[in-house]
VEXDREN-2710 file (C-alpha; in Angstrom, 1 decimal):
% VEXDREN-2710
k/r/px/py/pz
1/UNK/-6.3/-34.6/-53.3
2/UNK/-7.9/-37.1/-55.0
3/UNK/-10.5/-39.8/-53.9
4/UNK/-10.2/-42.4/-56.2
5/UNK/-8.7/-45.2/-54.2
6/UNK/-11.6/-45.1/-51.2
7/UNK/-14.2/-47.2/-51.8
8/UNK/-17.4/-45.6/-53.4
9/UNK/-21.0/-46.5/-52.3
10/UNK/-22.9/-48.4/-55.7
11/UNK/-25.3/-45.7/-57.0
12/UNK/-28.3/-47.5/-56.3
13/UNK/-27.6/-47.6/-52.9
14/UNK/-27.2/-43.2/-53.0
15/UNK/-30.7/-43.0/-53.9
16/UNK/-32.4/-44.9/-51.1
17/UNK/-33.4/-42.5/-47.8
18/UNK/-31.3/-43.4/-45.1
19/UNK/-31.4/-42.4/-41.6
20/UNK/-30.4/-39.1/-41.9
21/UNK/-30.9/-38.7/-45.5
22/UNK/-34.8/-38.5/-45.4
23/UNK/-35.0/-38.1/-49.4
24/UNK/-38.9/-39.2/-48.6
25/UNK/-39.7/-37.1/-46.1
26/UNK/-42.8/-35.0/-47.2
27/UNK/-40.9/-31.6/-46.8
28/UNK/-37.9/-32.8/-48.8
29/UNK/-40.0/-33.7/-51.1
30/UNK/-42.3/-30.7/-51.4
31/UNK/-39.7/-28.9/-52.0
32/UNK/-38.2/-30.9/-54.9
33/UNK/-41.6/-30.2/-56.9
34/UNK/-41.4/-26.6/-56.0
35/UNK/-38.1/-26.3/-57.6
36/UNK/-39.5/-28.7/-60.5
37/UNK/-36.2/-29.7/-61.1
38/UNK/-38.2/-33.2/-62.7
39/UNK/-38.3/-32.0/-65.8
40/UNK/-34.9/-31.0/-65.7
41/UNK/-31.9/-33.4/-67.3
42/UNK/-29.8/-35.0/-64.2
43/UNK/-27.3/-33.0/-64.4
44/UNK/-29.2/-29.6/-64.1
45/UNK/-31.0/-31.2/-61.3
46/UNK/-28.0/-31.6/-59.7
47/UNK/-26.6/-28.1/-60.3
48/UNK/-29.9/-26.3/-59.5
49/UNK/-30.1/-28.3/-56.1
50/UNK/-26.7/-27.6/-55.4
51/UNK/-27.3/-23.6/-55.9
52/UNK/-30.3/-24.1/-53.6
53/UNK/-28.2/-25.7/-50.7
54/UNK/-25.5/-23.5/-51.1
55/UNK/-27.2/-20.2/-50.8
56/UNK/-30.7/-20.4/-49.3
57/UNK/-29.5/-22.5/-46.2
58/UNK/-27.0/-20.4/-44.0
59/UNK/-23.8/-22.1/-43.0
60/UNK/-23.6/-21.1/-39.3
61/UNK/-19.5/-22.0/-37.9
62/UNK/-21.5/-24.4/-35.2
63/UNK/-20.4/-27.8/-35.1
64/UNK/-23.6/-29.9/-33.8
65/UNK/-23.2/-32.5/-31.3
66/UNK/-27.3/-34.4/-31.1
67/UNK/-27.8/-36.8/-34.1
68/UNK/-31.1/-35.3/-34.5
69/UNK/-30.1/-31.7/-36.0
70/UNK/-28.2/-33.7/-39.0
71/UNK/-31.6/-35.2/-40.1
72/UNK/-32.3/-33.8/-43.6
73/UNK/-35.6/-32.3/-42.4
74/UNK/-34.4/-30.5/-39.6
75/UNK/-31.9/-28.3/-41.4
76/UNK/-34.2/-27.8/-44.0
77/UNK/-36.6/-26.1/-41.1
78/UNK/-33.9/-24.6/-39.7
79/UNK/-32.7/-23.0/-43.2
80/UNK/-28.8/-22.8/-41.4
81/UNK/-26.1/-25.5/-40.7
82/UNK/-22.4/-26.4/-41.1
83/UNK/-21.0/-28.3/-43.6
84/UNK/-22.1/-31.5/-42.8
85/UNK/-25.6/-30.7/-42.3
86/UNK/-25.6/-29.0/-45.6
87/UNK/-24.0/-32.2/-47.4
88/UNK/-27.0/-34.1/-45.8
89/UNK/-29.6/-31.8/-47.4
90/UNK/-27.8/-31.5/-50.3
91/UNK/-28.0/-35.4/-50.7
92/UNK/-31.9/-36.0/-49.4
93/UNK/-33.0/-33.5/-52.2
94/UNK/-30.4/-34.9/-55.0
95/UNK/-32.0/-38.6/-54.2
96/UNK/-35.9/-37.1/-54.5
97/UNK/-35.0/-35.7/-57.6
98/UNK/-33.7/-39.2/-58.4
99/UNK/-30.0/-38.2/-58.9
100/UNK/-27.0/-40.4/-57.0
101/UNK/-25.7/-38.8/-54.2
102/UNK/-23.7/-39.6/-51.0
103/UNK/-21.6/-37.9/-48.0
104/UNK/-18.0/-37.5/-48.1
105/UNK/-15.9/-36.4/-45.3
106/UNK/-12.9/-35.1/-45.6
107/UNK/-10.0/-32.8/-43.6
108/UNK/-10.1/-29.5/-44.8
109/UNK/-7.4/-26.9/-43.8
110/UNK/-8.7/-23.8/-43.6
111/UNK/-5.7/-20.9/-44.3
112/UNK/-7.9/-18.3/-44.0
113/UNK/-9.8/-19.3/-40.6
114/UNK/-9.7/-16.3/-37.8
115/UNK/-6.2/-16.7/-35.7
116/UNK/-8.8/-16.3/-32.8
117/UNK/-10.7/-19.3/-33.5
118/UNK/-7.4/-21.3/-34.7
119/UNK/-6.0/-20.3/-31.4
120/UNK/-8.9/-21.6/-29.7
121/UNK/-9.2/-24.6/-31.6
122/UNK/-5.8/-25.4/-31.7
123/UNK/-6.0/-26.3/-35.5
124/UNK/-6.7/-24.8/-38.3
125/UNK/-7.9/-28.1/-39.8
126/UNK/-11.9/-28.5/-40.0
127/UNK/-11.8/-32.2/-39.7
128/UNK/-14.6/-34.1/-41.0
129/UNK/-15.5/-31.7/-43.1
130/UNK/-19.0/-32.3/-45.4
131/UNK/-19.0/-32.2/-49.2
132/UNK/-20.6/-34.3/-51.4
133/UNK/-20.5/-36.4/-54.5
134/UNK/-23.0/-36.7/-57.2
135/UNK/-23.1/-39.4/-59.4
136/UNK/-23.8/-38.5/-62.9
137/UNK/-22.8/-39.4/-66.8
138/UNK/-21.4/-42.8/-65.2
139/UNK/-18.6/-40.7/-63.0
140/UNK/-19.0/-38.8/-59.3
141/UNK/-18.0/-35.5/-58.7
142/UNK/-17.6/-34.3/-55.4
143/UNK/-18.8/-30.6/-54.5
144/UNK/-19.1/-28.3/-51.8
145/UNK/-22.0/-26.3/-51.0
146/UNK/-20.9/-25.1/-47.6
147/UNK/-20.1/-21.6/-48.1
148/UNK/-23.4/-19.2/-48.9
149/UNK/-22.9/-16.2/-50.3
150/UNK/-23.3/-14.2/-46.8
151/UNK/-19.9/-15.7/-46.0
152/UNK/-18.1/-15.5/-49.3
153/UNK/-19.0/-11.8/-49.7
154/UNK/-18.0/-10.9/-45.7
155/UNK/-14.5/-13.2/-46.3
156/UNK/-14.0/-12.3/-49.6
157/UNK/-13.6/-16.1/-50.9
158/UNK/-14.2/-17.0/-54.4
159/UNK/-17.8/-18.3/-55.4
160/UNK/-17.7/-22.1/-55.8
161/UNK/-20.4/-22.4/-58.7
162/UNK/-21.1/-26.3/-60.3
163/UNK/-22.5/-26.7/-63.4
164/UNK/-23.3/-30.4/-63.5
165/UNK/-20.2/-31.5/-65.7
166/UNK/-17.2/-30.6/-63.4
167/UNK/-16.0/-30.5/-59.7
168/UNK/-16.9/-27.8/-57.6
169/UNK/-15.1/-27.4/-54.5
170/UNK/-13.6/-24.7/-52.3
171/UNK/-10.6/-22.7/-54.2
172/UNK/-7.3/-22.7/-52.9
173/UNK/-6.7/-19.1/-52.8
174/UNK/-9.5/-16.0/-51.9
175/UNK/-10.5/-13.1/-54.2
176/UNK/-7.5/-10.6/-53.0
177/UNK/-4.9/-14.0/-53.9
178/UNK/-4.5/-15.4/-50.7
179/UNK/-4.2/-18.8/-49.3
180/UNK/-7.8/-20.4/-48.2
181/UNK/-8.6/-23.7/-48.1
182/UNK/-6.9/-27.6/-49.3
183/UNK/-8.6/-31.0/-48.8
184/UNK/-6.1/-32.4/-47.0
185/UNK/-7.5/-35.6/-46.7
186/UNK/-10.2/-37.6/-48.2
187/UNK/-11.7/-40.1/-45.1
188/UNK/-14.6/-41.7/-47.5
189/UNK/-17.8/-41.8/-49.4
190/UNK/-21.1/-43.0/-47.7
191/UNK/-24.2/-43.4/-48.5
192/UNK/-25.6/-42.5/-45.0
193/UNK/-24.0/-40.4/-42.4
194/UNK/-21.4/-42.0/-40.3
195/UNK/-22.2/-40.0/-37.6
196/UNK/-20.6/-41.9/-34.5
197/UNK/-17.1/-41.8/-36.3
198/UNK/-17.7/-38.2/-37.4
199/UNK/-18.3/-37.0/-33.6
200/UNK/-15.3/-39.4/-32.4
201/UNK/-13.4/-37.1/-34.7
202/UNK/-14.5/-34.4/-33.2
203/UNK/-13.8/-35.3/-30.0
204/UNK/-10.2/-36.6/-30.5
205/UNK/-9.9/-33.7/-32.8
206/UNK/-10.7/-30.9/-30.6
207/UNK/-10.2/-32.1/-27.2
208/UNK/-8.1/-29.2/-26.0
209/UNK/-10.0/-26.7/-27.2
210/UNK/-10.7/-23.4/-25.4
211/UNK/-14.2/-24.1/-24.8
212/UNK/-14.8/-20.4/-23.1
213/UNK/-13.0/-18.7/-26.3
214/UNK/-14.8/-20.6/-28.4
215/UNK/-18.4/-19.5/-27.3
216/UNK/-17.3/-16.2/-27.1
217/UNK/-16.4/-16.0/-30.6
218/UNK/-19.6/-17.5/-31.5
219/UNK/-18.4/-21.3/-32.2
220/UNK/-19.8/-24.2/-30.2
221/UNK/-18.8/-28.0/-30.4
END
């Protein structure tokens, strides 16, 4: 589904650090000069950040509920978070390497999500799910970095690889062929986190969950 009728943040305002987006905190930004993706043209900046998101910081099925462990810093300390922490990350280091970047949120339905934890969610929708969007070449692409490659090797999901020209976002079907995961819904672009309407979301979202079967299967909200 596409995004283009929400409203888009103005680049200038995706490279300023934000609240949560802490592109000038000093570990965010030692860690852009390790990388020295500076020298790099934007879009490999982009594409190189996006690889190091994507598979050096664990996505752990954990929906957070304190504002602090979305700060950029924190996951980065962490090395592990959910899709939206990722998309944070993913956008502090894009906007200390001086490439556009903002938060999109979207509802993802998830095909290939354990009947367990569907049962216990009552969905199989992830709602508010975290991507991104990079703003490069005078157009923004949205990509996912969610998945690293500890989960796309147990689940057998395709790789989602971006190469700085084209969307890169989660495939519709696995490796074997089956069904895995749609955007369902688009709910914006922002240049900070919106992170009172993402955890009303949550809470209308999952409101009946099975809170026991949840935390027995490892899942927390």
């Amino acid at each position: 589904m596409s995004d283009d009728s929400l409203l888009m943040p103005s680049p200038e305002s995706c490279l300023a650090p934000t609240r949560y987006v802490e592109s000038t905190h000093p570990a965010i930004v030692d860690l852009v000069e390790r990388l020295r993706v500076r020298e790099l043209a934007p879009s490999t900046r982009a594409a190189t950040l996006f690889r190091f998101v994507r598979d050096e910081i664990r996505y752990e099925f954990m929906a957070k509920l304190a504002p602090e462990e979305y700060l950029a810093s924190h996951v980065l300390q962490d090395a592990k978070g959910f899709c939206v922490q990722k998309a944070v990350l993913l956008c502090a280091l894009s906007r200390a390497a001086e490439v556009p970047c903002a938060i999109v949120l979207s509802d993802l339905l998830d095909q290939s999500l354990s009947p367990k934890i569907a049962r216990a969610l009552g969905t199989n929708v992830m709602f508010h799910h975290g991507l991104n969007a990079f703003y490069l070449k005078g157009h923004w692409l949205k990509v996912d970095a969610s998945l690293s490659p500890d989960v796309t090797t147990r689940k057998g999901y395709r790789v989602v690889d971006f190469d700085g020209t084209r969307e890169a976002l989660l495939p519709e079907t696995t490796l074997a062929g089956g069904p895995h995961a749609t955007y369902a819904r688009f709910h914006g672009t922002y240049a900070d986190l919106p992170f009172d309407q993402m955890l009303n979301a949550f809470m209308s979202a999952y409101q009946h969950v099975d809170m026991l079967a949840l935390s027995q299967l490892g899942f927390r909200l």
